[in-house]
N, C-alpha and C positions, 0 to 999 in steps of 0.2 A: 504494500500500500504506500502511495506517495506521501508525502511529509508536507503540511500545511505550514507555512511562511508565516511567521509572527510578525506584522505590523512592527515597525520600529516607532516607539513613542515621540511624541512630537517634541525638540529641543525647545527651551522659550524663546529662542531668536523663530523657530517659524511657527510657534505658538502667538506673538509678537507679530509677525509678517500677515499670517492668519486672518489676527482680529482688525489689523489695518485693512486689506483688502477687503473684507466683511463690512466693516464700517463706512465705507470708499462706494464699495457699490450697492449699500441700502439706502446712502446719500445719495446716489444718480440717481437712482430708482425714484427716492422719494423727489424730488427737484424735476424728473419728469413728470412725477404726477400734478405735480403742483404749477407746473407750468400747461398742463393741460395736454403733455405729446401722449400720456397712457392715462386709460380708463383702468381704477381696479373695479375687478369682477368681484370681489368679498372686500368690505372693511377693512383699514389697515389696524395695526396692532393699539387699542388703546392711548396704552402707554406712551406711544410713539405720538402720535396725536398733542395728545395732552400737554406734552412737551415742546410740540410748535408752538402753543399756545403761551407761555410762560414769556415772562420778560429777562426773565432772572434765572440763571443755571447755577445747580451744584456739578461740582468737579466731574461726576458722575454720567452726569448729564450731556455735559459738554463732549465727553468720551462716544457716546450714544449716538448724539447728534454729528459733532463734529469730526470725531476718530480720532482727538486728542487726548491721549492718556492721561490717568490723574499724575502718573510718575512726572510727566514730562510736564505737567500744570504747575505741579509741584515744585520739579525743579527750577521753574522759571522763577516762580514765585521767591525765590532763596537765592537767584540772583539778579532780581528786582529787574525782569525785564518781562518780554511777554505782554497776555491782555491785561487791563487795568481788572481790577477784580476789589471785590467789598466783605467788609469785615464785620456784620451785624452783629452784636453777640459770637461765640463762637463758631460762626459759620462762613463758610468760604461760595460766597456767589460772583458770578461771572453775568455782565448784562448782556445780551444777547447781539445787539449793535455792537458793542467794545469789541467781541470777540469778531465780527464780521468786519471790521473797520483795520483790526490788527493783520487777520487774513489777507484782506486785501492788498496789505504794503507787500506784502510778497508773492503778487500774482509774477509770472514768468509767462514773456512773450513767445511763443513759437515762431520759427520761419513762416508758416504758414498764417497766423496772424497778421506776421508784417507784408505779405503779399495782398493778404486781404484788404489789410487798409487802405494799401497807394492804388491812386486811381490808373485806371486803365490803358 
């Protein structure tokens, strides 16, 4: 009888890589729906939802939404760079604009954008 292959467990660099790409593309997904290119056929996920809604992200959240780790929130946080973020009582929120404003300073042009631009 042949010998079944044991799955090699995932390292955290592509446990890591994983939930990036995972977060990357429930972001398109969602950004199409919301721009109207796909119809969902069931309800998105609550939670998911709910979270469009908000003004105000925990760390958590922002992971979810944006694919930014808390590690990497964190670390930015400790050396005072990154999005502006709020300290009400013990809790660490992210406004939702801030973080989209931060993003944006480091949009990166493609060849292909710049082709786009210049007129014909």
């Amino acid at each position: 009888m042949g010998q079944s292959k044991k799955e090699k467990p995932l390292s955290l660099i592509d446990q890591g890589f994983q939930n990036i790409v995972q977060h990357a593309v429930q972001n398109v997904f969602h950004e199409l729906l919301k721009e109207g290119f796909l119809v969902a056929t069931k309800p998105m996920k609550k939670e998911f939802s709910e979270l469009e809604k908000r003004k105000y992200l925990r760390g958590d959240e922002v992971a979810k939404i944006y694919g930014i780790s808390s590690s990497t929130l964190l670390s930015w946080r400790k050396k005072s760079c990154g999005p502006k973020y709020y300290t009400p009582g013990r809790a660490i929120l992210y406004k939702r604009e801030d973080l989209e404003s931060y993003l944006a300073r480091y949009e990166v042009l493609t060849l292909e954008d710049d082709r786009q631009a210049r007129p014909q």
